[in-house]
C-alpha positions as a Markdown table, in Angstrom:
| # | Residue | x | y | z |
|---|---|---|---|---|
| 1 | Unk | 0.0 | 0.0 | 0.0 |
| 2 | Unk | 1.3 | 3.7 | -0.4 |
| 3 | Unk | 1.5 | 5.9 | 1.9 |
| 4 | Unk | -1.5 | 8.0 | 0.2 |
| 5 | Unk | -4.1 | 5.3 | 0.5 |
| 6 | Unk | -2.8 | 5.1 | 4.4 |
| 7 | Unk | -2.8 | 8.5 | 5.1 |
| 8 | Unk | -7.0 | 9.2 | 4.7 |
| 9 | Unk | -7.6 | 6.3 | 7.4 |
| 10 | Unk | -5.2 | 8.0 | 9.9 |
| 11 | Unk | -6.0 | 10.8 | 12.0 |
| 12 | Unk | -4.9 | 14.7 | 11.5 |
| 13 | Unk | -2.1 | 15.4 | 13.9 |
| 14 | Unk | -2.5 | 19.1 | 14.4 |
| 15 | Unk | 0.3 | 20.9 | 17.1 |
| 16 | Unk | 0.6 | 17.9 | 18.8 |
| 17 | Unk | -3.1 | 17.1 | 19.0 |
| 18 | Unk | -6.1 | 15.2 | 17.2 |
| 19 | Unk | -8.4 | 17.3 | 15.1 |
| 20 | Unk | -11.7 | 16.5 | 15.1 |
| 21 | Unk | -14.3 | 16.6 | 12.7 |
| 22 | Unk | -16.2 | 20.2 | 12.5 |
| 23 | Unk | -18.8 | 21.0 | 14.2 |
| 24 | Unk | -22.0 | 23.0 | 14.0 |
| 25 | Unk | -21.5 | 24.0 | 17.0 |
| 26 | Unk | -21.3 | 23.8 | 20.7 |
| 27 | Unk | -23.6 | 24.7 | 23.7 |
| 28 | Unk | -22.9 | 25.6 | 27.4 |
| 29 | Unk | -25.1 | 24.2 | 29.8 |
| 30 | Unk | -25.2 | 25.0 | 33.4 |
| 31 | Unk | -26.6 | 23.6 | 36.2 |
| 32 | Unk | -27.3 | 25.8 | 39.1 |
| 33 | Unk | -26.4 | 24.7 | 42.4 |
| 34 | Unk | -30.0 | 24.9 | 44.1 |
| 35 | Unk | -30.4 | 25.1 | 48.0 |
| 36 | Unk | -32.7 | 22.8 | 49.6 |
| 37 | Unk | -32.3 | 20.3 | 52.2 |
| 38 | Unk | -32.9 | 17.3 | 50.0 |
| 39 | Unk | -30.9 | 18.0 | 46.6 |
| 40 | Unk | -30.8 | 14.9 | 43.7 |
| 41 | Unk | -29.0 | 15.9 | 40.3 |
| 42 | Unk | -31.3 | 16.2 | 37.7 |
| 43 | Unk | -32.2 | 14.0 | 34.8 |
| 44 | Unk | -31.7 | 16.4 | 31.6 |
| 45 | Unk | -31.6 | 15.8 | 28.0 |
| 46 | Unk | -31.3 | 17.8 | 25.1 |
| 47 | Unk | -32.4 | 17.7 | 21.6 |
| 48 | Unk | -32.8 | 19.3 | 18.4 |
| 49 | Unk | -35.5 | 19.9 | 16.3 |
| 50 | Unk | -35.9 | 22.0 | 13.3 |
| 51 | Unk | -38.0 | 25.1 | 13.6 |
| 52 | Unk | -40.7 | 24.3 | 10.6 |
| 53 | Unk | -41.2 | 20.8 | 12.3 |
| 54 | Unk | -39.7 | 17.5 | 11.6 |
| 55 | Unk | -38.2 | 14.9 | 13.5 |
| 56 | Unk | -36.1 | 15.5 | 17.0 |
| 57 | Unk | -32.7 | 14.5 | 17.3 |
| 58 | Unk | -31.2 | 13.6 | 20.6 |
| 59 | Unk | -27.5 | 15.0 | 21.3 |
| 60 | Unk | -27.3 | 14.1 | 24.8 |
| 61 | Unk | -29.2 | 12.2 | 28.0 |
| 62 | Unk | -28.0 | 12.4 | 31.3 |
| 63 | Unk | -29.3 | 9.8 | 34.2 |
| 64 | Unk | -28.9 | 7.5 | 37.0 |
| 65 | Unk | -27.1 | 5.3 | 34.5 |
| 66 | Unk | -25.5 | 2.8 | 37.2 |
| 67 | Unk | -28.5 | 2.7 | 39.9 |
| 68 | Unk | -28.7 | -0.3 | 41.8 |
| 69 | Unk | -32.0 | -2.3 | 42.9 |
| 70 | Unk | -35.3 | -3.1 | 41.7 |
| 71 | Unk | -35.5 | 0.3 | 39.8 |
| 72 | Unk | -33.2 | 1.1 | 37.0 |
| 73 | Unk | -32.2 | 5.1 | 36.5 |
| 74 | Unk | -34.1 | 5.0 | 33.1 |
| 75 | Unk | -37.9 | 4.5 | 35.0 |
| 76 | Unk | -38.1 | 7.9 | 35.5 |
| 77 | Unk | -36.5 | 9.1 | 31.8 |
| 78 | Unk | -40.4 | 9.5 | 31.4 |
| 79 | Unk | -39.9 | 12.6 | 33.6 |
| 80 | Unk | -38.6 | 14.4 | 31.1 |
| 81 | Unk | -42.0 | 14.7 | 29.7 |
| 82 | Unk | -41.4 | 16.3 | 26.5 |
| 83 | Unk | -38.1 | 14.6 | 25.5 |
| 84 | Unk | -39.8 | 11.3 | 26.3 |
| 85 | Unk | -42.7 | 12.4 | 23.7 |
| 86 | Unk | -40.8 | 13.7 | 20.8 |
| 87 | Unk | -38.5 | 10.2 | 20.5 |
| 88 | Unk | -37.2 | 9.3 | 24.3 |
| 89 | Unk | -39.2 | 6.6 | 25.0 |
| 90 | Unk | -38.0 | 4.7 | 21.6 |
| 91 | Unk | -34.4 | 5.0 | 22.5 |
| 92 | Unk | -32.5 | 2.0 | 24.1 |
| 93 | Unk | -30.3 | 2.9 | 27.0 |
| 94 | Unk | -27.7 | 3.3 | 27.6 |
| 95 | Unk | -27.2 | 4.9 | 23.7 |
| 96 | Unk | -23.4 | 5.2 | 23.2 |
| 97 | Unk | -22.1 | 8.7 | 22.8 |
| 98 | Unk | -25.7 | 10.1 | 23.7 |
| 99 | Unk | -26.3 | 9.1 | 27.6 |
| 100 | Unk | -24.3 | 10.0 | 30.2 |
| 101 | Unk | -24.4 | 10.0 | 34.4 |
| 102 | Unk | -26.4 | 12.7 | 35.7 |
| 103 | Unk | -23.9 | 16.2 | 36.5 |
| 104 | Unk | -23.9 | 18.3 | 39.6 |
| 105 | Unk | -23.9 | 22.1 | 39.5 |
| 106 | Unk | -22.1 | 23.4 | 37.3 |
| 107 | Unk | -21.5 | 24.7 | 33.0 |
| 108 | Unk | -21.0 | 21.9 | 30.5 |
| 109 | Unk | -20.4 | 21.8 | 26.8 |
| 110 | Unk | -21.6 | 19.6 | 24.4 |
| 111 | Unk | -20.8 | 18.9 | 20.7 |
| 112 | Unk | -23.7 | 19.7 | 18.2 |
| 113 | Unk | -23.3 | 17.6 | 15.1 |
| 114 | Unk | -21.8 | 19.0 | 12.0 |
| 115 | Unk | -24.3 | 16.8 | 10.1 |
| 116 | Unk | -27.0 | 19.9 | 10.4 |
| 117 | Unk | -28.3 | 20.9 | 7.1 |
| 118 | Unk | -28.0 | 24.6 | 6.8 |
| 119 | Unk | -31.6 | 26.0 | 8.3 |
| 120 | Unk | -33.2 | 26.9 | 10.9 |
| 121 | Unk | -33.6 | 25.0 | 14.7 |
| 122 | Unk | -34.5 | 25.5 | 17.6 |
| 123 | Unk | -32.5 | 23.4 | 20.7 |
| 124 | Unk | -34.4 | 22.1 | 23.9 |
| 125 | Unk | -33.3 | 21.2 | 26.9 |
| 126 | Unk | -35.7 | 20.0 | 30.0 |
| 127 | Unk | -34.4 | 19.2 | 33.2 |
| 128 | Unk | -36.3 | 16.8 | 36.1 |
| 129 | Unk | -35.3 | 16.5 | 39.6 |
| 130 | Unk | -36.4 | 14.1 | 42.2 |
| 131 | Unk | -38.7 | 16.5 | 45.1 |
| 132 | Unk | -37.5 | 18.9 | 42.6 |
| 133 | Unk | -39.3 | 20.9 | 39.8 |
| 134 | Unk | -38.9 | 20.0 | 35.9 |
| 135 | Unk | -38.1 | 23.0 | 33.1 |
| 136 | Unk | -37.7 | 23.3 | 29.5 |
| 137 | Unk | -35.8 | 26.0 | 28.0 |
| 138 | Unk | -35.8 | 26.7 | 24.4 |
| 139 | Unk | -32.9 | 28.1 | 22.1 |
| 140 | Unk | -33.1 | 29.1 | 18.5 |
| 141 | Unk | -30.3 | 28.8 | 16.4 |
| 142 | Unk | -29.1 | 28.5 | 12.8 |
| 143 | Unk | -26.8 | 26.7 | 10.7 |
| 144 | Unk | -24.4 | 28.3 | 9.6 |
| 145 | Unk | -23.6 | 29.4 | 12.6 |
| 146 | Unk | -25.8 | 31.6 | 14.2 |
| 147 | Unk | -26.2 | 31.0 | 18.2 |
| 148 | Unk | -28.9 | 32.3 | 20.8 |
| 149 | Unk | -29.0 | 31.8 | 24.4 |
| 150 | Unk | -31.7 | 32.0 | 27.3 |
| 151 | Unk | -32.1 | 31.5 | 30.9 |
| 152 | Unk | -33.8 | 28.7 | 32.5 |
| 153 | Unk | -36.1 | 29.8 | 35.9 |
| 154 | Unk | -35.3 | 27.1 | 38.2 |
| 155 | Unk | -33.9 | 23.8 | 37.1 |
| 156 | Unk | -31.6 | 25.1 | 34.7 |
| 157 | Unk | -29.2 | 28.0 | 34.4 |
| 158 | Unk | -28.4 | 29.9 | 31.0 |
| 159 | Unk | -27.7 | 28.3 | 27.8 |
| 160 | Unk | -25.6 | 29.3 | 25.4 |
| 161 | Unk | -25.0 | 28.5 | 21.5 |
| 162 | Unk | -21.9 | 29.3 | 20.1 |
């Protein structure tokens, strides 16, 4: 084989490190730290849909992925009442690169697929917390590149699109 048939199936070394592949872009979510006396980490998943309608795509879940006893972590996925509806509750769990263990307080930043065809969408995210409250914040956004934020009330903090 030469070296230019190798080269494609190897990854770009860039300074040292690996690129990835582009993306559409990225979004910041945080979780603020709330103060009550009984605090569980919320469930949370986030999904895209296009603005004119169409089908949802998930880009990540977060849950009790490893709890133990009679009730698996993804009972209450249903929680997450609008997720659940637009295409939750036909995903298997755990869904590699999608699902995740639930976070504590705190901003973190997910990929959004490159895979986007230019247009308009809007990203959702809804939050659900054991003796806690559920929210849904919505964020419009295009592709190309065009990010939003907005604030969530209670279960979630601000999220940004860059």
């Amino acid at each position: 084989m030469t070296p230019s048939k190798i080269l494609p199936a190897l990854p770009l070394m860039v300074a040292g490190t690996i690129a990835t592949p582009a993306l559409a872009a990225s979004v910041t979510i945080t979780i603020p730290q709330i103060k009550v006396a009984e605090y569980h980490r919320p469930y949370v998943a986030g999904w895209v849909e296009p603005v004119a309608g169409g089908n949802a795509r998930t880009i990540f879940v977060w849950y009790d992925v490893k709890k133990a006893g009679r009730e698996p972590g993804t009972k209450w996925l249903a929680d997450l009442r609008t997720w659940w509806r637009k295409g939750g509750s036909a995903m298997k769990m755990p869904a590699d690169g999608l699902t995740g263990a639930t976070r504590a307080p705190g901003s973190y930043t997910i990929a959004i697929p490159a895979n986007l065809p230019a247009g308009q969408y809007v990203l959702k995210v809804e939050a659900a917390r054991e003796t806690g409250g559920r929210e849904l914040v919505s964020v419009p956004f295009s592709v190309p590149a065009k990010g939003g934020s907005a604030s969530g009330k209670t279960e979630l903090g601000t999220i940004t699109i860059r």
